[in-house]
C-alpha positions as CSV (number, residue, x, y, z in Angstrom):
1,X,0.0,0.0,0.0
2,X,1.0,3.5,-0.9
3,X,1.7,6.2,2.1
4,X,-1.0,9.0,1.7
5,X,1.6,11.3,0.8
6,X,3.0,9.8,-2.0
7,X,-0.5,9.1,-3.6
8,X,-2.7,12.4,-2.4
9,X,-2.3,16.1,-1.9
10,X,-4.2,18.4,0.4
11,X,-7.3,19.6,-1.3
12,X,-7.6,16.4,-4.0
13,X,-10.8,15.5,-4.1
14,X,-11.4,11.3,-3.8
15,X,-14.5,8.9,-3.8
16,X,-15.1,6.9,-1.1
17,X,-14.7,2.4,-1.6
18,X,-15.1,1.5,1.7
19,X,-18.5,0.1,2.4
20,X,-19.6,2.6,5.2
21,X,-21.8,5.4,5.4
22,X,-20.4,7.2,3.1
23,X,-19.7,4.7,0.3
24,X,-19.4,6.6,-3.0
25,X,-19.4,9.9,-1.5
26,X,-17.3,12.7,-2.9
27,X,-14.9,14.9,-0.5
28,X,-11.9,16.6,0.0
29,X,-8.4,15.9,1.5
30,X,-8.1,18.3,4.4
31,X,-5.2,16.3,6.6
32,X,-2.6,13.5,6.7
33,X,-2.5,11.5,10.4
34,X,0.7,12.1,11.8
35,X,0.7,9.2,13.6
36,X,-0.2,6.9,10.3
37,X,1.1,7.3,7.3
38,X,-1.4,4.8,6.0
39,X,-4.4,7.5,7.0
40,X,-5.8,10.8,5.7
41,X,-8.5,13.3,7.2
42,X,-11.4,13.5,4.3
43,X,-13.8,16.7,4.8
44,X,-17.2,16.3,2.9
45,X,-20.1,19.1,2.2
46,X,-21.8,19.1,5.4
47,X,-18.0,20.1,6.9
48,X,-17.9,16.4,8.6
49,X,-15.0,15.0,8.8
50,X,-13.3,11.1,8.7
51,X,-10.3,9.2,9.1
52,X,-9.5,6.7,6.1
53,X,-6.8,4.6,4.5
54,X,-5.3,4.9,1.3
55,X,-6.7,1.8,0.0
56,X,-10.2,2.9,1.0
57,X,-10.2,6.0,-0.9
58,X,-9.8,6.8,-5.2
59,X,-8.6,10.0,-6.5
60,X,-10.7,12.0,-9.0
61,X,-8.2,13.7,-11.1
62,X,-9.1,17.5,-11.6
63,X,-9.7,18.5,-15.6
64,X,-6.3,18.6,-17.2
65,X,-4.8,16.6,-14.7
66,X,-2.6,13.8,-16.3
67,X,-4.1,10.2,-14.5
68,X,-1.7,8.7,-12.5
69,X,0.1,5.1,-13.6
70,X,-0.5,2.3,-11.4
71,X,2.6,0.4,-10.5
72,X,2.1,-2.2,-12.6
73,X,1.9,0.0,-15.9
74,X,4.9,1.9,-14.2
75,X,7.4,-0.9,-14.3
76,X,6.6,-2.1,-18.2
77,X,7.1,1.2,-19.1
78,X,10.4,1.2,-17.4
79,X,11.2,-1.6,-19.0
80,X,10.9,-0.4,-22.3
């Protein structure tokens, strides 16, 4: 798994996977734990705020934005 450094910034927005509450909802990278490097504060509409992990959470690239390469593709085109 990816530290929630490497893979978000403050302010990304990201969809929530994780079967909760909120599953599918829409919100905003406010924080990063300092404690877990695993774990980000996300801030929906209603100014609420939750703790989740990087594997519970997909980025929604901004218009423009190049799409980031998963490892996988990362290392064939390394290769090449």
């Amino acid at each position: 798994m990816e530290r929630a450094r490497e893979k978000f910034k403050i302010g990304q927005s990201v969809e929530i996977l994780v079967h909760n509450s909120h599953h599918g909802a829409i919100g905003k990278i406010v924080a990063f734990d300092e404690h877990n490097e695993y774990n980000v504060k996300v801030q929906f509409d209603d100014n609420f705020m939750q703790g989740y992990m990087v594997s519970d959470l997909r980025p929604i690239p901004r218009l423009g934005e190049k799409l980031p390469l998963n490892k996988k593709l990362r290392s064939i085109f390394r290769k090449l």
